[in-house]
N, C-alpha and C positions, 0 to 999 in steps of 0.2 A: 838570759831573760828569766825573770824569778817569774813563781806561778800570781802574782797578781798582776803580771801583762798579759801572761796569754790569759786568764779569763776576762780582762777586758778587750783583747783585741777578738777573740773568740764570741764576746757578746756584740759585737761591734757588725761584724759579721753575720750572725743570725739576724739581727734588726733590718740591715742591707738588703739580705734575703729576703726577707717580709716584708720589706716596704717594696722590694721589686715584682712579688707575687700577688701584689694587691693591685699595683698598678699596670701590669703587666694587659693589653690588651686580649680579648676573647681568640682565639686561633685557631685555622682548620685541624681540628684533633679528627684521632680516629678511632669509632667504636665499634670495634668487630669489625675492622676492614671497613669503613663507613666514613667519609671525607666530609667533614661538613665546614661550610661558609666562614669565611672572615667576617667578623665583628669586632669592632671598633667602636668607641664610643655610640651607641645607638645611630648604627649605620641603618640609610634611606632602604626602605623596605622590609627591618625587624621586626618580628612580633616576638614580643616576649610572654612567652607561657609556659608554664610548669607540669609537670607529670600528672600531677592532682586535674587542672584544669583541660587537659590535655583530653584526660578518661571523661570527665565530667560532659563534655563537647560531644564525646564521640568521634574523634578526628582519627579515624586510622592512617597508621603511618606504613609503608611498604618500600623495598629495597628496588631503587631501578635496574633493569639487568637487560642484556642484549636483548632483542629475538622480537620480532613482529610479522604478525599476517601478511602475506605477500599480494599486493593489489593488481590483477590484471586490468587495461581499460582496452573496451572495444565501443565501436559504431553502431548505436542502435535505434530502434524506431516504433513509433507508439504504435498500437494496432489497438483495434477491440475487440475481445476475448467471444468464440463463436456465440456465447449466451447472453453476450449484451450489443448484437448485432444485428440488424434484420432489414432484410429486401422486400417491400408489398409490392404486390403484383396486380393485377387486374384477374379477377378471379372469373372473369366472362367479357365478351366483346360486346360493345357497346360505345356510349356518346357519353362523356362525363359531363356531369349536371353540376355537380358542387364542389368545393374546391376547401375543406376545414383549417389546413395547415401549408403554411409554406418554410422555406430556408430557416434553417434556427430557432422556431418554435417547437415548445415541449409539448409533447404525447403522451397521455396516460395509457395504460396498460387498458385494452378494449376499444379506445378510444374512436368514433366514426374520423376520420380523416377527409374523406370526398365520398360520393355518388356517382354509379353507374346506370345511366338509362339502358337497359337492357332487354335484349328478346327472351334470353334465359330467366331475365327474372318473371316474365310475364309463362314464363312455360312452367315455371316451380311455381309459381301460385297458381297454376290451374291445375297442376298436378295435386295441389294441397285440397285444394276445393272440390279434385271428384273425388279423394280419398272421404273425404269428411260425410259428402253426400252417400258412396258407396257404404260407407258403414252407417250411419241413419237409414238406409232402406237395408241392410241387411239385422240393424238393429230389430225392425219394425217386426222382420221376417222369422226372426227368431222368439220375438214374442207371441206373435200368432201362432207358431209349431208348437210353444210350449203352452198353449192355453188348448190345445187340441190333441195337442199327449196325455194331457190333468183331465182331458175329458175323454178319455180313452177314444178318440176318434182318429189319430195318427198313429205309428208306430216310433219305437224308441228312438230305431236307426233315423228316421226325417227329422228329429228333434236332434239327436247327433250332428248329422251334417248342415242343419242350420245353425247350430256353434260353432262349428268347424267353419263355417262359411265367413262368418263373425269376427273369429279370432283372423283371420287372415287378412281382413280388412281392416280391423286395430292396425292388425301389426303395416299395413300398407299407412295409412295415417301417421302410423308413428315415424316410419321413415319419412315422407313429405312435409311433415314439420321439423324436423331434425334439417333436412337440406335446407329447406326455408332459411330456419333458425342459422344456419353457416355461412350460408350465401347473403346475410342481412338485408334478406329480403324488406323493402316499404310496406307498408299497411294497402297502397292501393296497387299492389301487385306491378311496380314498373321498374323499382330500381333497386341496386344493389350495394349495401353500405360496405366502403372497404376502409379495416381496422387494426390496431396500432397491436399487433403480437408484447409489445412491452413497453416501458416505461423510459420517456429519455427523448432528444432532440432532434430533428430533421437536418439530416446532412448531405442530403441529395435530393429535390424536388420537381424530377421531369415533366410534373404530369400539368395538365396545358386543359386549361376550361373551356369545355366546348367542343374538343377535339374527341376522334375515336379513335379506340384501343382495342388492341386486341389482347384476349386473353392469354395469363402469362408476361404481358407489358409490364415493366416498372413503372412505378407510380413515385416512392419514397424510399430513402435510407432514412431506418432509424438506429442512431449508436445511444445506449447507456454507457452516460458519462465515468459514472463509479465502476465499467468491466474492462476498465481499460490493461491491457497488458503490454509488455515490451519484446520485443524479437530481438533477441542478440547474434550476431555474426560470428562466428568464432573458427575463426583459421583451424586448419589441420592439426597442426602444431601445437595446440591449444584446448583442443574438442575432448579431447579425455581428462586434461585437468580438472573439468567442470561437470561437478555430479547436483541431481538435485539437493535442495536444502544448503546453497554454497550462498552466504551473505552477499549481498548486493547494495550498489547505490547508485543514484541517478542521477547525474549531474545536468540541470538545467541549464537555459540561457544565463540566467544572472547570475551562475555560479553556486546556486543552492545546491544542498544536496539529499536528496529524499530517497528514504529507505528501501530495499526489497527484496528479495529472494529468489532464487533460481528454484522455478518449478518442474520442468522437465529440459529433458535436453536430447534433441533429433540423435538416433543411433546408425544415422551414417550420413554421406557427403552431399551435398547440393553436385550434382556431375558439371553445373556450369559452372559455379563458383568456387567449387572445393573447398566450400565452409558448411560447418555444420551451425545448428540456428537452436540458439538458446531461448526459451521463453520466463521473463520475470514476472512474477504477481508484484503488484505496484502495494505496498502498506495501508495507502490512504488513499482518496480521493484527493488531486492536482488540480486545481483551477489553472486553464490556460491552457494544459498539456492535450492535445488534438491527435486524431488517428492521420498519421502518415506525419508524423513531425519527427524530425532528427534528433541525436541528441548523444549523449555519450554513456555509458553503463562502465561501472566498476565491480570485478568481481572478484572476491574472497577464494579462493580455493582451502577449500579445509584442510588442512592438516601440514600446508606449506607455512614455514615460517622463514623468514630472511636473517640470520645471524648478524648482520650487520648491521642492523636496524634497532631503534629503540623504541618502545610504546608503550603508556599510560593511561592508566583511566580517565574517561571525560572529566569525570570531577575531579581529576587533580589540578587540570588546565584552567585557571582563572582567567578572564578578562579587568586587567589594573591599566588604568592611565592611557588607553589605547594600544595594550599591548599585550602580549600574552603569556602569564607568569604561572610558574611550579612553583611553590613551597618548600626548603628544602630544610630539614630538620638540622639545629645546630643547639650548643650547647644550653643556654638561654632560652629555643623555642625556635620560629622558623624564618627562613628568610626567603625573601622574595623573590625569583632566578627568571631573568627574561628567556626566554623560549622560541625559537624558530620550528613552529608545528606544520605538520605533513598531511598529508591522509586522514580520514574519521571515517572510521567505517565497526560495527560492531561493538560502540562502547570502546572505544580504543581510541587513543591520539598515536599517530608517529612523531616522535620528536627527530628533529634534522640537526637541533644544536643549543647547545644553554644545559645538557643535562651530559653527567659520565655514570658509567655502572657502581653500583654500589651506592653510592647516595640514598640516602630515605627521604621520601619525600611525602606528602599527605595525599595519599589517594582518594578520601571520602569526606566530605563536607569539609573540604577545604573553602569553602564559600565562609566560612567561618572568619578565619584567617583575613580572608579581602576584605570582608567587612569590618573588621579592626583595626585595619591599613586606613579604610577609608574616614575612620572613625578620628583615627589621630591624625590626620590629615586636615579633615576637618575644624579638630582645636587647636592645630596648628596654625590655619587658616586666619582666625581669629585673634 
């Protein structure tokens, strides 16, 4: 074989190579231990975008690796927090005359609720009335002493003790308006206004128009809505896992799940139950959620992680098509990975399957991404 075969069978060769590397389809290569997507002629769910566009976006990209927060769930139940609760009572026996508020109507903070026709109220307004008169005639008395001191016809000491007589009558005045003014006493001395300590809804209304009560009787529960907290159960087994400041969530009837936080936690056992009792601070205000309603509580233990577990930023997890997609970074830009998600709790997804370690995927504004999905889909559409 003379050298003008082998350089043509030799170029013959190179061309084979090049035509095969051009047409040669995209393939899970690996960079830095990093597995990425099959790509095929602009396989369903490609975004193609380049490094430049990439930066430009702000799409950070991050490596998936084992390890996620370990989820306890327990049995737990709404309460209202001691400062958004309150028991009205009948503050004196009596015949109730009025009736302001019934079941489920809102109370303002001071708010009159009912009246009490009262003996005590008629005994505080008469107490208020000889105060007032006691100190006008010792007023009276102390002006005459001091017009009879100025004219040197009394001595100091008589002008002293009719101050002294004075001041103790204020001060008897000032207490009988002060009682008055607590007991909400009427203007014509007969009844007694009883009022709403805080702001929020009637959840208990025994009290019965016309009937008498004796003082100390319940009248009303009022709960604020917004101090709702949660009592968590927590086994033996369990009770020291759980320190304050340990992430929480609260899984409603329809499956929601709303934020919240372990705020203390009891330092020993219920002797019936042999549970100790967690209490969460609720994030927000829940429409619906009611004191003594069941419900289920997830709790974060800090510092536990599950080695066998995967988990992602919320924003990596897309909603496409009815379903729920990662981003997975491949040669050309990202591809679309369906996803079997767990748990959300803290900013965190658990992924159960669709994702392995090492993959990079776009953990932030990958909402980016969905919307160019949707975008070519769109003029595909057309």
């Amino acid at each position: 074989m003379n050298r003008k075969k082998l350089a043509i069978i030799a170029g013959i060769v190179i061309l084979a190579a090049a035509l095969l590397l051009m047409l040669w389809p995209d393939s899970e290569v690996e960079t830095g231990g990093v597995e990425e997507a099959a790509e095929t002629e602009m396989p369903e769910g490609l975004v193609l975008i380049g490094e430049e566009q990439i930066r430009a976006a702000e799409i950070v990209i991050g490596t998936v690796r084992y390890g996620a927060s370990v989820d306890l769930v327990f049995p737990a139940t709404i309460a209202a927090s001691p400062t958004a609760s309150a028991r009205i009572d009948a503050r004196a026996s009596g015949v109730v005359r009025t009736v302001g508020k019934t079941l489920g109507d809102y109370v303002r903070q001071g708010e009159t609720v009912a009246r009490i026709e009262s003996a005590d109220a008629a005994a505080l307004a008469s107490q208020l009335s000889a105060a007032r008169a006691r100190v006008t005639e010792l007023s009276s008395a102390f002006d005459r002493e001091r017009r009879l001191f100025e004219a040197n016809v009394t001595a100091r000491q008589d002008l002293e003790a009719a101050r002294a007589n004075l001041d103790v009558a204020r001060s008897e005045l000032n207490r009988a308006q002060a009682a008055v003014s607590a007991a909400g006493v009427s203007g014509d001395g007969r009844s007694l206004a009883v009022t709403s300590p805080l702001s929020g809804r009637v959840t208990a209304a025994p009290i019965v128009l016309g009937s008498f009560v004796d003082a100390g009787e319940e009248l009303y529960q009022i709960v604020n809505p917004n101090g709702l907290q949660v009592e968590v159960a927590l086994p033996s087994e369990d009770a020291s896992r759980i320190q304050p400041g340990d992430e929480a969530a609260l899984i409603v009837g329809d499956g929601r799940e709303i934020g919240a936080r372990v705020r203390s936690v009891t330092p020993s056992l219920d002797p019936e139950s042999r549970s100790a009792t967690a209490v969460l601070s609720i994030s927000r205000a829940v429409p619906g959620l009611q004191p003594g309603s069941f419900l289920q509580a997830r709790i974060r233990p800090s510092g536990e992680v599950d080695q066998t577990l995967i988990a992602v930023p919320e924003d990596a997890v897309q909603a496409f098509e009815g379903r729920d997609v990662v981003f997975v970074r491949t040669r050309r830009g990202f591809q679309a990975r369906a996803v079997e998600t767990g748990s959300r709790s803290a900013g965190m997804v658990t992924i159960l399957s669709g994702l392995e370690p090492g993959q990079q995927i776009a953990t932030a504004n990958a909402f980016l991404l969905k919307a160019e999905l949707e975008k070519e889909g769109a003029e595909h559409g057309h």
